[in-house]
C-alpha positions in Angstrom: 0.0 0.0 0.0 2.7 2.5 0.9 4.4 1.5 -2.2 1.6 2.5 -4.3 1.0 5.8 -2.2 5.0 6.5 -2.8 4.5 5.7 -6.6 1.0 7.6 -7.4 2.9 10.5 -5.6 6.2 10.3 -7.7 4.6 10.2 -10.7 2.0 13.6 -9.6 5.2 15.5 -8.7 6.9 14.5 -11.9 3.8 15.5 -13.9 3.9 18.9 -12.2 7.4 19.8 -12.4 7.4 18.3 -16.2 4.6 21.1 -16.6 5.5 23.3 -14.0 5.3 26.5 -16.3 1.5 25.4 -17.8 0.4 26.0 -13.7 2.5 28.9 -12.7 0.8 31.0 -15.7 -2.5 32.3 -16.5 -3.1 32.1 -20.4 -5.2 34.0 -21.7 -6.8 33.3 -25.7 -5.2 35.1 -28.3 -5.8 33.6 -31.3 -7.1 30.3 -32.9 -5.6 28.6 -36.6 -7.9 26.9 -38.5 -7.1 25.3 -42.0 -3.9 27.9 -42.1 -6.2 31.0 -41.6 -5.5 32.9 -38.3 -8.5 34.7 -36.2 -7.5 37.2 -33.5 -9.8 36.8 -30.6 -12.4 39.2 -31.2 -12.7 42.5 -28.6 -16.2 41.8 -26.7 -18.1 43.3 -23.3 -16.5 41.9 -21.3 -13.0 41.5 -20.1 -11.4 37.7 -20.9 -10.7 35.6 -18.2 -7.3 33.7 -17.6 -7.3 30.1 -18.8 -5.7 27.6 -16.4 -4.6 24.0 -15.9 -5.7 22.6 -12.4 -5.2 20.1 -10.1 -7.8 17.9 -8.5 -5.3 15.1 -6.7 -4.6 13.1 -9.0 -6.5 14.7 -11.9 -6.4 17.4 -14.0 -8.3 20.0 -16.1 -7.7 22.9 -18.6 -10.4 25.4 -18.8 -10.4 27.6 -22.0 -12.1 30.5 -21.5 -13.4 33.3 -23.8 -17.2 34.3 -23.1 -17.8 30.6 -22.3 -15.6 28.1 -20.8 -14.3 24.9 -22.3 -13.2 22.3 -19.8 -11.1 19.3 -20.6 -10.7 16.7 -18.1 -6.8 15.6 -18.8 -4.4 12.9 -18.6 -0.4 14.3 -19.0 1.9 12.3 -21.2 4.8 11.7 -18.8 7.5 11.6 -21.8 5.8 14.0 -24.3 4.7 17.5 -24.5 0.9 16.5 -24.9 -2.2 15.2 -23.1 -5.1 13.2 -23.6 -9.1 14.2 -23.1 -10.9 12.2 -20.9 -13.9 13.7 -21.1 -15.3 17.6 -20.6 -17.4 20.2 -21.5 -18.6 23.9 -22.4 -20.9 26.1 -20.9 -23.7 27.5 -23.0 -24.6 30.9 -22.0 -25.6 33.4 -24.8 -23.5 36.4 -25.5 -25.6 39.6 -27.4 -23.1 42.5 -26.4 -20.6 44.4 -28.7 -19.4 42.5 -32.2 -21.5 39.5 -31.5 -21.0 37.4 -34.4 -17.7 37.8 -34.3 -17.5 37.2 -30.6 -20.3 33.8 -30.9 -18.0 32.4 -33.9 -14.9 32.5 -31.9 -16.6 31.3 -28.7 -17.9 28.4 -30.6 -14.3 27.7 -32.4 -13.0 27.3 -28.4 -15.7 24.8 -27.5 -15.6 23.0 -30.8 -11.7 22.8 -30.4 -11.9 20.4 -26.8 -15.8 19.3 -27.0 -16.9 19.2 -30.4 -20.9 20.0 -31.3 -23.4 18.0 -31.7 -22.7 16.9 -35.4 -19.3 16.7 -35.0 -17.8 15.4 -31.1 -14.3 15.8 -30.4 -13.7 12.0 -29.4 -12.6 10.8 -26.0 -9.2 9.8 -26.2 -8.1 13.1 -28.3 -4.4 13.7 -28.2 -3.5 17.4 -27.8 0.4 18.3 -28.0 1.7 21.6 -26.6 4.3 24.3 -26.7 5.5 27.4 -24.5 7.6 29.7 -26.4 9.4 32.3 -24.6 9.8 35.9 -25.8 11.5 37.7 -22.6 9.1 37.9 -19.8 5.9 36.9 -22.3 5.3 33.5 -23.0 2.9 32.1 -25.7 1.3 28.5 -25.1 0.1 26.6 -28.3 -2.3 23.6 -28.1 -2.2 22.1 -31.3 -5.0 18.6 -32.2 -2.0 17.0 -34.2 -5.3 15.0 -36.5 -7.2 18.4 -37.7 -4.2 20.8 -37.4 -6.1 23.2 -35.5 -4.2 25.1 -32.9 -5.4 27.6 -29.6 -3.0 30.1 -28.6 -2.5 31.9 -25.4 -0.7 34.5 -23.8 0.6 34.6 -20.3 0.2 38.5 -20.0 -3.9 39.8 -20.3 -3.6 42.3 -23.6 -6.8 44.5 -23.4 -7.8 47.3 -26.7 -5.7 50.1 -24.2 -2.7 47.3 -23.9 -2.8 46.3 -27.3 -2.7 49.4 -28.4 0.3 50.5 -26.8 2.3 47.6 -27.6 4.6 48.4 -29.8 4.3 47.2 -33.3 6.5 46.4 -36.1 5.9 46.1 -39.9 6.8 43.1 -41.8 6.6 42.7 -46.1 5.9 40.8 -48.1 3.5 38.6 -46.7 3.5 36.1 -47.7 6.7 35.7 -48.7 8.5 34.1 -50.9 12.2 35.0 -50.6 13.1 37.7 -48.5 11.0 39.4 -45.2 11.6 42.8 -44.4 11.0 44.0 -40.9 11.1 47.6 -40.0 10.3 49.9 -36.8 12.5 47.9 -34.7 15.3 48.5 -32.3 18.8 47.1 -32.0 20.0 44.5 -29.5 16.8 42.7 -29.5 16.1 39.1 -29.5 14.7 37.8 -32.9 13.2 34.5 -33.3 11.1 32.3 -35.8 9.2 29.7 -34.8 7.1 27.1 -37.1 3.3 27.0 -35.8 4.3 23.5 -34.2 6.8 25.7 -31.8 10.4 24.6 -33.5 13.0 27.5 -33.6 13.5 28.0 -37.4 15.8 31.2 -36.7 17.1 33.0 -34.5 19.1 36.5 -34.3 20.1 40.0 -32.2 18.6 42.6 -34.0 21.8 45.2 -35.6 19.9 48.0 -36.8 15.9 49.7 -36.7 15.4 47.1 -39.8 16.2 43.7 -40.7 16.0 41.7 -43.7 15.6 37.6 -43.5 16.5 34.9 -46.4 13.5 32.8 -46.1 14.0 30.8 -49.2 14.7 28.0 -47.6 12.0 27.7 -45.1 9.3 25.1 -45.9 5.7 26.9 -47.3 3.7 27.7 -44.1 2.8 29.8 -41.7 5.1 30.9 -39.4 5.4 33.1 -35.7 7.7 36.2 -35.4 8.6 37.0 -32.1 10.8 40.2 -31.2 11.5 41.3 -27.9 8.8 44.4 -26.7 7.0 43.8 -29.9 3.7 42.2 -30.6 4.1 38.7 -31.9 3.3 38.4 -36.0 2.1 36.0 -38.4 3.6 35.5 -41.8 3.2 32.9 -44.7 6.0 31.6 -46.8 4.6 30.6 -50.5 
C-alpha cells in the first residue's frame, strides 16, 4: 500500500514539475488557426478571463475561457509535451453584447476545439500536444490537435484594446513571402526568433539595426510566428 501511495505520488510531482510553467501562468486566448487561416480573438463586453490548468489530486483539467468556458478533463503524457481528453465540457450561455457574431463564432471555435458540437464530437481519447515559447518575460502557449491541425494560442500576460494598443508594433513585407522578409520599426540589440506554428526555432538572431531583412528561401511553405523582444508577436506565410 505504501508502495503505491509512494508511486502515485512520484509520478504527480513528476507531472507537475514536467509542466511546471502550464500551472504557474495564466493564459489567456489570443488567437485560434484553422485550415492555415489565423482569427484574433475578437474584442467583446467583457474582459477575458485567464485560462488555467488545475489540479484535483490526481486529476487534471484545462479550462479555455473566452465568453464561455471549455473544460477538458486531462491525462499528461509523462514523456511528451501533450495530453489526452478524458472527457469535458462547455458552458452555454448566450453572448448579445458588442461584435457579436464575431464574438459567438470564436466562442464556438473554443468549444468545438476540446468538446466538439453535436454533429461533430471531439472524441474521448483526443491527443492534444503543446508548446511554450518564450519571448523575454511573455510566454505564448500553443495547443495544437496533431489530427485536424487546429491550434489555440494563449498568452501569459492579459492584452486588453488600451494594452494592445500601446504595444509596440513592427511592420513586416511581403506577406507572404516568398524569398526575403523585411521587418522595420524595430530597435537594436533585440532578441529575434522564428518559430514554425508547431513551436520549432526556425531562426534566430540579435537585431543590428531599426530594420532587418531575413532569407527565407529555404523555409518550408507555411505559416510561421515572429517573435521580437517588446513587440507584438506576428504571423507571416511563406509561399
Amino acid at each position: 500500500m505504501k508502495k503505491t501511495l509512494f508511486l502515485l505520488t512520484f509520478l504527480s510531482n513528476f507531472i507537475f514539475a514536467q509542466n511546471a510553467e502550464l500551472f504557474s501562468n495564466n493564459w489567456y486566448i489570443s488567437q485560434i488557426t484553422t485550415n492555415g487561416q489565423t482569427v484574433t480573438t475578437p474584442v467583446m463586453a467583457y474582459n477575458i478571463s485567464a485560462s488555467n490548468f488545475v489540479q484535483n489530486g490526481s486529476a487534471y483539467n484545462f479550462n479555455s475561457k473566452y465568453f464561455n468556458t471549455a473544460t477538458a478533463n486531462i491525462t499528461f503524457s509523462p514523456t511528451l509535451n501533450s495530453f489526452t481528453k478524458n472527457g469535458g465540457g462547455c458552458t452555454l450561455a448566450d453572448y448579445w453584447g458588442t461584435n457579436m457574431t464575431a464574438v459567438q463564432d470564436f466562442d464556438q471555435k473554443n468549444c468545438d476545439f476540446y468538446v466538439g458540437n453535436l454533429s461533430v464530437p471531439a472524441p474521448t481519447g483526443t491527443v492534444y500536444n503543446y508548446q511554450i515559447l518564450t519571448n523575454g518575460s511573455s510566454k505564448t502557449l500553443i495547443i495544437t490537435n496533431p489530427s485536424s491541425g487546429t491550434q489555440i494560442f494563449y498568452n501569459n500576460i492579459f492584452l486588453g484594446t488600451k494594452d494592445i494598443s500601446l504595444k509596440k508594433s513592427l511592420k513586416i513585407y511581403p506577406n507572404p513571402v516568398k524569398d526575403f522578409l523585411t521587418i522595420e520599426n524595430i530597435e537594436r540589440n533585440l532578441n529575434l526568433k522564428i518559430y514554425e506554428t508547431s513551436g520549432k526555432l526556425v531562426y534566430e538572431t540579435l537585431t543590428k539595426d531599426k530594420s532587418v531583412r531575413i532569407d527565407v528561401t529555404q523555409f518550408q511553405k507555411g505559416q510561421y510566428i515572429l517573435m521580437i523582444e517588446n513587440f507584438k508577436t506576428e504571423f507571416f506565410i511563406k509561399n
